[in-house]
Residue frames relative to the residue before (quaternion, step in Angstrom):
aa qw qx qy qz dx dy dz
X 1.0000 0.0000 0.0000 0.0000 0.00 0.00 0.00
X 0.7183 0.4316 -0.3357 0.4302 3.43 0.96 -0.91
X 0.4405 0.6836 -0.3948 0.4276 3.90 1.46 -0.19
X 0.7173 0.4875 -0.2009 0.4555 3.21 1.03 -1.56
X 0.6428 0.4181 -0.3763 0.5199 3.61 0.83 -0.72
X 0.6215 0.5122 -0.3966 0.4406 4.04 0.31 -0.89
X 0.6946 0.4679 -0.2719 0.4740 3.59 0.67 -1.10
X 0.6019 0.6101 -0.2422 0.4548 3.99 0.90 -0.49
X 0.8244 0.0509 -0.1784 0.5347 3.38 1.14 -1.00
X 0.4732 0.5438 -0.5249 0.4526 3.38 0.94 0.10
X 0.5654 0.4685 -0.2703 0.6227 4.19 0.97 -0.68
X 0.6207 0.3568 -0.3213 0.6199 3.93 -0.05 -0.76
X 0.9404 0.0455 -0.2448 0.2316 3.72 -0.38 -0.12
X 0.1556 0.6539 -0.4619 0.5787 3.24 1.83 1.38
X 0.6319 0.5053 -0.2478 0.5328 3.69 0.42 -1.70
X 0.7314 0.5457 -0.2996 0.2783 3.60 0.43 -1.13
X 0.5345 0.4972 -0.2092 0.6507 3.38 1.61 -1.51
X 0.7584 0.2098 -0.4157 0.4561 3.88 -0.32 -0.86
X 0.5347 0.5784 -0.5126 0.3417 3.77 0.38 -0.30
X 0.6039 0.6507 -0.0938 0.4506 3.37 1.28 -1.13
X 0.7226 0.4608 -0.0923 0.5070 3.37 1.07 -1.25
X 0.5393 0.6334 -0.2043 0.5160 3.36 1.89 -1.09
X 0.5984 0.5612 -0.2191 0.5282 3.68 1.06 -1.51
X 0.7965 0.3480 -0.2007 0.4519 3.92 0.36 -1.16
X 0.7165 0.5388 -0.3374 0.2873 3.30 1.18 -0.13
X 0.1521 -0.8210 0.5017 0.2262 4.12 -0.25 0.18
X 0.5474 -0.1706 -0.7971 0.1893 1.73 -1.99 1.99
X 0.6699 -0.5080 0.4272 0.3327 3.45 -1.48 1.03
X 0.4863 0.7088 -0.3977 0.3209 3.74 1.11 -0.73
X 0.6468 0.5501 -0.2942 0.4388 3.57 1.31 -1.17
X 0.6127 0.5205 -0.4230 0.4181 3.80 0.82 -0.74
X 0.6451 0.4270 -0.4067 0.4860 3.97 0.54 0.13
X 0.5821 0.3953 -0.4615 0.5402 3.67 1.23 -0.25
X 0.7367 0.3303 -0.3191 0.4964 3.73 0.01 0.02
X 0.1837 -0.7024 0.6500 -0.2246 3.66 0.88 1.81
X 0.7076 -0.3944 0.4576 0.3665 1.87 -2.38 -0.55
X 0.4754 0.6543 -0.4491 0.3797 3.90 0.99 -1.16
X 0.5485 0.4185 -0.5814 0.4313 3.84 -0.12 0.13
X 0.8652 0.3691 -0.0892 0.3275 2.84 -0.33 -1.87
X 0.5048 0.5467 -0.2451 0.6215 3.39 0.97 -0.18
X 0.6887 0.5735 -0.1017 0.4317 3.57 0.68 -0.26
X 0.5151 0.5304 -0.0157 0.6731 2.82 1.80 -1.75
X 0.7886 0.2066 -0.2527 0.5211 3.83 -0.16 -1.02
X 0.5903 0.4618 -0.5439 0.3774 3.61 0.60 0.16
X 0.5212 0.5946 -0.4007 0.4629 3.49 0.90 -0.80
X 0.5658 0.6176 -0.4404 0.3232 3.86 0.16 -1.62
X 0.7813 0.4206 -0.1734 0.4273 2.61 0.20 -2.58
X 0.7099 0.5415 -0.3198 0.3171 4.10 0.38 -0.24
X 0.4678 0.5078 -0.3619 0.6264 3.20 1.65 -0.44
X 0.7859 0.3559 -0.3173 0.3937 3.56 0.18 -1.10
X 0.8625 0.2401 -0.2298 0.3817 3.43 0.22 -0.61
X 0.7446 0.3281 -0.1939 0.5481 3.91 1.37 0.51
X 0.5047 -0.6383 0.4531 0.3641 3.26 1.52 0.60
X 0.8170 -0.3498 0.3007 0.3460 3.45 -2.17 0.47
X 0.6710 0.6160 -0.2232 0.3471 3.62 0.81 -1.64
X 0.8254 0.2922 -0.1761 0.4498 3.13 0.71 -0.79
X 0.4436 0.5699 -0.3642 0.5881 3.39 1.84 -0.38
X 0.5594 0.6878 -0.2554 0.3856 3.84 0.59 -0.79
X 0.6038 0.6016 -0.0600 0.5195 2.92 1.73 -1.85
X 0.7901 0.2906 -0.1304 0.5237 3.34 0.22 -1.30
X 0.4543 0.5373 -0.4765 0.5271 3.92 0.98 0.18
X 0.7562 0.4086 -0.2336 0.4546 3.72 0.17 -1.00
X 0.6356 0.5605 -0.1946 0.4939 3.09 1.29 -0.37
X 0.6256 0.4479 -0.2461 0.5895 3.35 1.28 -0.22
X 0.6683 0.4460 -0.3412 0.4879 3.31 0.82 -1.00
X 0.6070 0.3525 -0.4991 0.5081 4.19 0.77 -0.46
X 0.5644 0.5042 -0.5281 0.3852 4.10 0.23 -0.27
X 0.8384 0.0830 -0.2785 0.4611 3.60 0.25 -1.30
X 0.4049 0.4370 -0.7039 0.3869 3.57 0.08 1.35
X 0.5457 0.6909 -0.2475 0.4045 3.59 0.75 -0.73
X 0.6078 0.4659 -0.1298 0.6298 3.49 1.39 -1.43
X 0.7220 0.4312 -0.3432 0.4182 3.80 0.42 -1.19
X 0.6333 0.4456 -0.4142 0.4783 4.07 0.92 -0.75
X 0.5460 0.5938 -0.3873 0.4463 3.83 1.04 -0.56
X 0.6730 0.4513 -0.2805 0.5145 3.55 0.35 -1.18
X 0.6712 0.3683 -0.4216 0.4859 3.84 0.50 -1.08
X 0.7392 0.4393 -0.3989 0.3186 3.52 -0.13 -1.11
X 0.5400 0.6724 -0.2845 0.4188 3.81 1.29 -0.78
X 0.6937 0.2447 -0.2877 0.6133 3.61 0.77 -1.12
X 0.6754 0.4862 -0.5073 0.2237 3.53 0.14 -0.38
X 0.6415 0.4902 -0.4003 0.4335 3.58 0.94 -1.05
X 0.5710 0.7203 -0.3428 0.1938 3.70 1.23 -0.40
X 0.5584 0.6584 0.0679 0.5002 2.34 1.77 -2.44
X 0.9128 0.1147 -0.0634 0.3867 3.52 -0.12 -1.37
X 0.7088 0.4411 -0.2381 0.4963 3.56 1.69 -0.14
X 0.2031 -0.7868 0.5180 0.2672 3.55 1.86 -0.55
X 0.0142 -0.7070 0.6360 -0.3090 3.42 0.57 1.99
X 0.3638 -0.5205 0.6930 0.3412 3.85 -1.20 0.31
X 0.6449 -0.6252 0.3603 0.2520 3.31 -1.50 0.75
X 0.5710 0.4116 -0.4388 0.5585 3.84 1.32 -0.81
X 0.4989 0.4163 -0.6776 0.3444 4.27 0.53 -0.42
X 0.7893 0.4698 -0.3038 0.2531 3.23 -0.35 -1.56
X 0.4258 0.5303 -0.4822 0.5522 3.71 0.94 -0.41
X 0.8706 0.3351 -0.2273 0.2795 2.96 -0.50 -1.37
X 0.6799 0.5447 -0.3077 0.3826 3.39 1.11 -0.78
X 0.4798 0.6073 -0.2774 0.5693 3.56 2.04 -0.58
X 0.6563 0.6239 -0.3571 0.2290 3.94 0.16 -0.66
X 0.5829 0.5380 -0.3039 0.5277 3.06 1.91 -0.73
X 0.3730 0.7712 -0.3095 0.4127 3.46 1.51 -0.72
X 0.6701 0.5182 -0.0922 0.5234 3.00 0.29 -2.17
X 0.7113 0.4058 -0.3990 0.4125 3.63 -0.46 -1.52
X 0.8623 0.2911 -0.2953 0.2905 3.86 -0.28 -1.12
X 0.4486 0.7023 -0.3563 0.4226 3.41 1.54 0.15
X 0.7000 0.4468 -0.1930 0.5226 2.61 1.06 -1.53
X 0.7745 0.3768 -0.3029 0.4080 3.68 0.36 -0.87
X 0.3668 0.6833 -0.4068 0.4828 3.90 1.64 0.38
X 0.5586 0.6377 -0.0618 0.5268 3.34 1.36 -1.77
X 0.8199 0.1679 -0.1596 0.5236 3.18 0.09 -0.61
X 0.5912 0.4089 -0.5222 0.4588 3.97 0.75 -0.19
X 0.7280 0.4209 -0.3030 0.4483 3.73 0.54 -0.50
X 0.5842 0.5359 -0.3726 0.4823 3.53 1.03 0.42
X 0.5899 0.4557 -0.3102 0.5900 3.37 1.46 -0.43
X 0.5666 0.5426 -0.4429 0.4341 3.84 0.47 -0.55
């Protein structure tokens, strides 16, 4: 319970600052890159350092980094089928997810090795 509360406001007031950082930046487009998935991301990490030591915090770092590589081949393959093939956005989502999945699950077999 006390994870869930630490993770709420240490995350709730991350969101706040990038929400914040999103507002001052131009084009408005940038305030949805500074979500929630940072900061959220960030207090998971805290709470892992503190309550599982470096090793396993270490762990879940590499583990993030195969997700938002995973996310970054999604997004490319997404605008492109959009852009250069004039897909509807839920195709291309959807047609990206398989994308995503083996990236992601690459990412994570080579994070366990």
């Amino acid at each position: 319970m006390t994870q869930l509360l630490v993770r709420f406001l240490i995350g709730g007031t991350i969101v706040s600052l990038f929400a914040v950082l999103g507002d001052l930046l131009k084009p408005k487009s940038f305030a949805g890159l500074f979500g929630a998935a940072p900061s959220v991301a960030l207090a998971s990490f805290g709470l892992a350092v503190a309550t599982n030591g470096a090793a396993y915090a270490a762990q879940e770092a590499r583990s993030m980094i195969a997700g938002a590589v995973a996310f970054f081949f999604y997004a490319l393959l997404s605008s492109r089928l959009m852009m250069r093939f004039h897909w509807h956005a839920v195709a291309s989502s959807v047609g990206a997810l398989a994308v995503w999945f083996v990236v992601a699950f690459l990412g994570w077999w080579v994070c366990l090795r």
